[in-house]
Every structure is written in structure tokens, then in C-alpha cells.
C-alpha positions in Angstrom: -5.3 36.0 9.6 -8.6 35.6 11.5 -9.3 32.3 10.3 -5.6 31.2 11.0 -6.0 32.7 14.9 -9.4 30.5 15.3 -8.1 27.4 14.3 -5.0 27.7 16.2 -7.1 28.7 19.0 -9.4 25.4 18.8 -5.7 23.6 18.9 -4.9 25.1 22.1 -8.4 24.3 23.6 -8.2 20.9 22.6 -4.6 20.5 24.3 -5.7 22.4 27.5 -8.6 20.1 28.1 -5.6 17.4 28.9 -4.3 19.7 31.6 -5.0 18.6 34.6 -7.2 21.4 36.8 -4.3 21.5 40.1 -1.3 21.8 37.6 -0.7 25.2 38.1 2.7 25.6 36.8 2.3 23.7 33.2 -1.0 25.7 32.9 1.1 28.6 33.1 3.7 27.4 31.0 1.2 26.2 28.4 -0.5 29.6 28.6 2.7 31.0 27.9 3.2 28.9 24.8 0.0 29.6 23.4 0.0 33.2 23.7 3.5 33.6 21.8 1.9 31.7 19.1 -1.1 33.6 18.9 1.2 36.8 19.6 3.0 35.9 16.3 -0.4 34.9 14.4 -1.8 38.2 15.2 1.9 40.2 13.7 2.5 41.9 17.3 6.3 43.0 17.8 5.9 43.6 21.6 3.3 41.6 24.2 3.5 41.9 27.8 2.1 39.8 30.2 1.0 39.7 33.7 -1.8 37.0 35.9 -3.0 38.4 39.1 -4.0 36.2 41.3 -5.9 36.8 45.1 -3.4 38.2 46.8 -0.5 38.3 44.8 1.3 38.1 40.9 0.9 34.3 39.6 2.9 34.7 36.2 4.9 37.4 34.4 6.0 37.0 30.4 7.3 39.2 27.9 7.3 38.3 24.7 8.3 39.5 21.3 10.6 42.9 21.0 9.7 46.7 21.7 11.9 48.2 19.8 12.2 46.0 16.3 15.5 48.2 15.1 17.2 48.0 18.2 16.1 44.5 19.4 15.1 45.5 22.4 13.4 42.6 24.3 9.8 43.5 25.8 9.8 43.1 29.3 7.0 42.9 32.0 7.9 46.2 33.2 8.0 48.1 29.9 5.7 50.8 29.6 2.9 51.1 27.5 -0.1 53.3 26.1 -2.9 51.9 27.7 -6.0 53.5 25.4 -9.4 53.0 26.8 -7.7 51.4 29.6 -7.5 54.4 31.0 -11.3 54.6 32.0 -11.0 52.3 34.1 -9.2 54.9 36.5 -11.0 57.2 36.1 -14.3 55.1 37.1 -12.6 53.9 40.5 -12.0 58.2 40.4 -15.6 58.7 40.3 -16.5 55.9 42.4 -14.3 57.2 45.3 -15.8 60.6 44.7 -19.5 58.8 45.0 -18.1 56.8 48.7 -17.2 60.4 50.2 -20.9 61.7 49.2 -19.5 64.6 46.8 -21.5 62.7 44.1 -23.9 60.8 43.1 -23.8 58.6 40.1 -27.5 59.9 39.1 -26.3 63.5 39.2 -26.3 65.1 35.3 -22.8 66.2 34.4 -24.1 69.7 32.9 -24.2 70.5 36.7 -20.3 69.9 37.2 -19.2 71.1 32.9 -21.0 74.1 32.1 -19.9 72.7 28.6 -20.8 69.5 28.7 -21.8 68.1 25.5 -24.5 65.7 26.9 -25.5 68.1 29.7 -28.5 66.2 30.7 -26.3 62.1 30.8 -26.3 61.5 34.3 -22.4 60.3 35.0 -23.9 56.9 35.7 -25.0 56.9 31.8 -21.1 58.3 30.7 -19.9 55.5 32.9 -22.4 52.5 31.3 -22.1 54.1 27.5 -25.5 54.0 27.7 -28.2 57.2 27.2 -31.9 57.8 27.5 -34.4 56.1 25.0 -30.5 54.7 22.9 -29.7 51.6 24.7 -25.7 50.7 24.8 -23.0 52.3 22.4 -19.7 52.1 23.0 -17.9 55.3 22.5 -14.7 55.9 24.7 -14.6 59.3 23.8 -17.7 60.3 26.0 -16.1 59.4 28.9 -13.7 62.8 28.4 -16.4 64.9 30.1 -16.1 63.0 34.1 -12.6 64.4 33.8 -14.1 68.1 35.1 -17.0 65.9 37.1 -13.8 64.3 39.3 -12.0 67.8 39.3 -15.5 69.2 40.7 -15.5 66.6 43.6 -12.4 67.7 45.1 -9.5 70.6 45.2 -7.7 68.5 42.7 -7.4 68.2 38.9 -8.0 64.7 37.0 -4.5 64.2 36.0 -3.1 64.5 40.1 -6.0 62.7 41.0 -4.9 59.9 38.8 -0.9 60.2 39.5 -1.8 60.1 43.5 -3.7 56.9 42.9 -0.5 55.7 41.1 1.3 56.4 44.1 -0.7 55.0 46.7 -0.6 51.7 44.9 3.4 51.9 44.1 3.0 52.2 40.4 6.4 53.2 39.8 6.3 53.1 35.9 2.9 54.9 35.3 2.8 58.2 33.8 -0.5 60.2 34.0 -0.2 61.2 30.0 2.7 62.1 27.7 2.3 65.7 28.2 3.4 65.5 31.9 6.6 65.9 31.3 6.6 69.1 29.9 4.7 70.4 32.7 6.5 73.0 34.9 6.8 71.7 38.5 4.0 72.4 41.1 3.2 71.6 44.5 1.6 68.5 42.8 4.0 67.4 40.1 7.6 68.1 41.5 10.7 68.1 39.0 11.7 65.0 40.6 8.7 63.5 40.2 8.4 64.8 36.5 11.8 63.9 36.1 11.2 59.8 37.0 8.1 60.1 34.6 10.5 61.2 31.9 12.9 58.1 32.6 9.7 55.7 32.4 8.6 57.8 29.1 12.3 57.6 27.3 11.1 53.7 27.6 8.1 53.9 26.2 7.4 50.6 23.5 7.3 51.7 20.2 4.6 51.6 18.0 3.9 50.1 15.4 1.7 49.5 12.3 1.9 46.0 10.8 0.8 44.9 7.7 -1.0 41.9 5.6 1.8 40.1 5.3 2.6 40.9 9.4 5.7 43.3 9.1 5.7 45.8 11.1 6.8 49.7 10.8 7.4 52.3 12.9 4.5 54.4 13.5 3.0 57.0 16.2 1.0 57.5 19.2 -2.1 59.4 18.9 -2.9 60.1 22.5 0.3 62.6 23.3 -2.0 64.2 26.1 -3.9 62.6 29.2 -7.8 62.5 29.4 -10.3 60.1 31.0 -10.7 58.1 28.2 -7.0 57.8 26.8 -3.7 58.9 27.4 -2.4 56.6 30.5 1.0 55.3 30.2 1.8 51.6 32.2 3.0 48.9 32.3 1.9 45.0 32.7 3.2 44.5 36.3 1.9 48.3 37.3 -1.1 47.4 36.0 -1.2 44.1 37.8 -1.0 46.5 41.1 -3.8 48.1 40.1 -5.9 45.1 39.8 -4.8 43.8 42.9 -5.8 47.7 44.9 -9.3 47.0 43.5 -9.7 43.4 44.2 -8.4 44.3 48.0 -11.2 47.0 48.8 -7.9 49.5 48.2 -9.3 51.7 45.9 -12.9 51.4 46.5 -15.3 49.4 48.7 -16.1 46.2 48.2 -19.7 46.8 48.2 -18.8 49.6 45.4 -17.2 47.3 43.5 -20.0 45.2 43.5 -22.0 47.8 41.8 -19.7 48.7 39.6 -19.6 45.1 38.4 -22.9 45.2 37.8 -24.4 45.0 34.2 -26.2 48.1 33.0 -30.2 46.9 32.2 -32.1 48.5 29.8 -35.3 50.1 28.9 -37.0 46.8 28.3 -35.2 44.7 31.2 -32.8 43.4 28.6 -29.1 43.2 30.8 -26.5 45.0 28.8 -22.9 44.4 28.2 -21.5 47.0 30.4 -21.1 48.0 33.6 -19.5 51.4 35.7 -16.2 51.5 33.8 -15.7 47.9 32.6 -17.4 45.3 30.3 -19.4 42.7 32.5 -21.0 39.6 30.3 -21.0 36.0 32.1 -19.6 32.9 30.8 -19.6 29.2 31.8 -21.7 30.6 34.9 -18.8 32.9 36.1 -19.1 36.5 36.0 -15.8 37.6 33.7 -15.3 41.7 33.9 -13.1 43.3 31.5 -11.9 46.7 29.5 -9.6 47.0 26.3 -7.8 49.7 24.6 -6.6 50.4 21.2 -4.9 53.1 19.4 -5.0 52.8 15.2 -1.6 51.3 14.0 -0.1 52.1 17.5 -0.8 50.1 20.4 -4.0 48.0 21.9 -4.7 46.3 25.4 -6.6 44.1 27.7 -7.4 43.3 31.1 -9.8 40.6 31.8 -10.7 39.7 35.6 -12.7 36.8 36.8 -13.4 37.5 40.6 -15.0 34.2 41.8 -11.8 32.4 40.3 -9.3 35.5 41.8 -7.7 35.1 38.8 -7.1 38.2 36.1 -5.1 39.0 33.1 -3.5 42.2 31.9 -2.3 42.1 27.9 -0.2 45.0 26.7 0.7 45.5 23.1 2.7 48.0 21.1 0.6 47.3 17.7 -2.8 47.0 17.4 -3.7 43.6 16.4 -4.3 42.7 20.0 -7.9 43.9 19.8 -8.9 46.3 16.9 -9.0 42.9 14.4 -12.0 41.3 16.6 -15.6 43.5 17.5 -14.9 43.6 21.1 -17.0 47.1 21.6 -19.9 45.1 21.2 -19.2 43.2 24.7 -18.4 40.1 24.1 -14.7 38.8 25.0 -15.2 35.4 23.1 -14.6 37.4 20.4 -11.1 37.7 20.9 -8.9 34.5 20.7 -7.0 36.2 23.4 -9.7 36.2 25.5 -10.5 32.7 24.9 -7.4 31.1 25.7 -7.9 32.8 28.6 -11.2 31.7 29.7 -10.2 28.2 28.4 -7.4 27.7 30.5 -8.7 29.2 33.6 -12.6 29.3 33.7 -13.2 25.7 33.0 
């Protein structure tokens, strides 16, 4: 299937080198075209789509179904589980809580978690998946631990952290974790406010494990509770919001951003692939920042941002052959066809 997905890729380069630059709208379109194909390639019974541009949403699409026994259609506001995704919240969490000076990103998380498994990682370490005298390793799972850092910064728990930043940017079909809904109402978490995540839940795609030959069968979600690293439920125009709140200084500074989007550099000056909560790795001279997610048999996405073209993507996926078939934890989003007929067609 690989092989298949790399030469249809090189098909679609080829035919989006005759696009002209200014054609917006048959960019899109071709886009479009390319991605069902490589949608069906890769066996995915669900894809949603979104392109963010400076100010506003350039393109939506939904391609493919949600719910294979019911033909349900995917749509651009279906909601998904977003994986890894997820960190990136929680970094613009910490980030906030490092603008108001509750924080620093050098302070050692054993001071906030008295059980802290790395007690001695500063959060700035947890952030980069990197660690003293070990270089880069990806591991999502570390990221768990800023969940009592953020509580520590304020009166506030992770999860209503995370559902008030879903409010501020009018995220109306984003659940902070599966689990929410069984919470009993608070002065945070009101029963109408459960209730609406409950709608947006009964919605959910479903998952689904697909095999050699690309059928697919219903499977289950792994993440049925919220935590830094996992467990965020949204969907590909929410998510599209969110991009947007960053990108506009909503969510955090600019001048935080900036650092955020800075590559981690190593022990021996070597720049590594990752920065404070997203992937950062140049490409045709443009700095490209990006974070994926992926559940086993379930689910997998992508969001890929390129900020001196204002341009981003957001890919959701209710299998996951969007990402676990390519070695994207090593940091390079070439590796994914999906990512390159992205950079293809817009970073040119």
C-alpha cells in the first residue's frame, strides 16, 4: 500500500506543478481530488478536512463515511478523537500559565507532582520530548504529568482549563474527554453544558480497523478518559478555530508563539525536530510546524501549519492509516504523502 500511496503521490506532484500559483480555487479543488484518492489508497472510511487561512476558513471537505453500516456521510463538523492532538492544548495551557509568571518553563515538574515520574524534567523538557544527556524521543505519554503542572498554576483542573479554552474560541463540538459526560454537574461543568457534550459525543465517528485488503471493521477507542496527551474530542472546523486563536495572538502571545515554534537544540548544537508542543522541521526555506495523533485500529490526525504562507491544514480520520503506516515520530512530515501533497500544493 505504501508503494501504491508514493507513486500516486509523485502523480499529483507532477499535475500540481501545471497549476498556476494565483489559482486559488482549482488548487483547492485539485487538493480535494487528490486527497480522496489518497483517502481511498490509504483504506480510511471517514476524512475530514479543513484549510485555515490568515484570517479566516479557505476550504472545508468531508470525504468518505463515518458510520460504514449506517452510511452516514463524514462531514466537516463531525467529531473526532484527536490522540496526541491533544498536546497541543495543553502546551498553549502551559504557555499561558508561563505569560502570567506562575511558571516557568525551566521549573522541574517534581516541584508541582509530588509523583512525578521524571521529577527532575524541567516542563520545558516534557514539552520538547527531550531529557538530559538522551537527546529527542518522542513519547506522548510523558506529556500526562503537565496535567497537575497546569492544575498547580491556577484554582482550576486540566480538563476546565481545556473546556474554557474551548469556549473562549466558540468550539461548539469539542468535548474535553469521553468521561465528561458522566461527570455530575459542578459550578464548572453544568448539566447543560454536559448535556451538549453528550449530543456532540452520540456523534462521535466510529472507529475502525481496516485491513490488508482495505476493509474496514468496527473497532474501539482506547482513550475513553481525557489527559494531556490524549483523550480530546473535535472536530475539523473546531479545530480550524483553534488554529486561527493561536495564529491571532488569542491564545498566547505572539512573541510566545515564537518560542514555542522554535526547534529544541541539543547537547551538541545539533537542532532537533521538535519544539514546545508541536513538530518544527523547515522545508523549501519555510518553517512548516505540525503535531499528529493516532490511536491503534481507531482513529489518527494531523494538523500541519506553515505561518509565513498563513496557510494550515487540519486532517481528521476515524482509522488509522492517516498516520501510524508512515514514521512521523521521528519528525519529518515528508514522510507522510498526506503531508506532501500538502507542502506540494501550497509551499512551492
Amino acid at each position: 500500500m505504501r508503494r501504491s500511496l508514493f507513486v500516486l503521490l509523485t502523480i499529483v506532484a507532477v499535475l500540481f506543478v501545471r497549476v498556476p500559483v494565483r489559482a486559488d480555487d482549482l488548487v483547492l479543488d485539485r487538493f480535494g481530488d487528490y486527497l480522496e484518492a489518497l483517502r481511498a489508497q490509504a483504506g480510511i472510511p471517514g476524512l475530514a478536512a479543513v484549510i485555515v487561512g490568515n484570517s479566516d476558513l479557505l476550504w472545508a471537505q468531508a470525504f468518505g463515511k463515518q458510520d460504514v453500516d449506517r452510511s452516514i456521510a463524514t462531514r466537516t463538523n463531525t467529531p473526532f478523537q484527536l490522540d496526541g492532538l491533544t498536546q497541543m492544548f495543553t502546551a498553549s495551557l502551559i504557555l499561558r500559565c508561563v505569560e502570567e509568571g506562575s511558571l516557568s518553563l525551566d521549573d522541574r515538574v517534581g516541584r508541582f507532582v509530588a509523583d512525578a515520574p521524571e521529577p527532575n524534567a524541567t516542563v520545558r523538557q516534557i514539552l520538547m520530548h527531550t531529557s538530559e544527556g538522551a537527546g529527542f524521543r518522542y513519547r506522548p505519554e510523558r506529556i500526562d504529568v503537565l496535567g497537575g503542572v497546569v492544575a498547580a498554576c491556577g484554582a482550576e483542573t486540566f480538563r476546565a482549563k481545556l473546556a474554557r479554552s474551548f469556549d473562549q474560541l466558540a468550539m461548539i463540538d469539542s468535548v474535553p474527554g469521553l468521561d465528561v459526560v458522566h461527570m455530575t454537574p459542578d459550578a464548572v461543568f453544568s448539566a447543560p453544558t454536559i448535556e451538549r457534550y453528550g449530543r456532540v459525543v452520540d456523534q462521535l465517528a466510529t472507529p475502525y480497523a481496516v485491513d490488508s485488503r482495505g476493509r474496514p471493521s468496527v473497532s474501539r477507542y482506547v482513550a475513553l478518559a481525557l489527559t494531556p496527551s490524549s483523550g480530546a474530542i473535535s472536530t475539523a472546523r473546531d479545530l480550524g478555530q483553534f488554529v486561527l486563536g493561536i495564529r491571532k495572538g488569542i491564545i498566547v502571545r505572539p512573541e510566545t508563539l515564537a518560542l514555542a515554534w522554535k526547534p529544541a537544540v541539543g547537547a551538541d548544537g545539533q537542532r532537533l525536530p521538535h519544539g514546545l508542543g508541536w513538530f518544527v522541521q523547515s522545508y523549501s526555506g519555510e518553517t512548516i510546524v505540525w503535531q499528529f495523533g493516532v490511536s491503534d485500529n481507531a482513529s489518527s490526525s494531523l494538523v500541519v501549519t506553515v505561518p509565513g504562507r498563513g496557510v494550515s491544514l487540519v486532517l481528521l480520520a476515524n482509522s488509522d492509516g492517516l498516520t501510524r503506516p508512515f514514521p512521523l515520530a521521528a519528525g519529518d512530515l515528508t514522510a507522510s504523502p498526506f503531508g506532501r501533497l500538502f507542502l506540494g500544493a501550497f509551499v512551492r
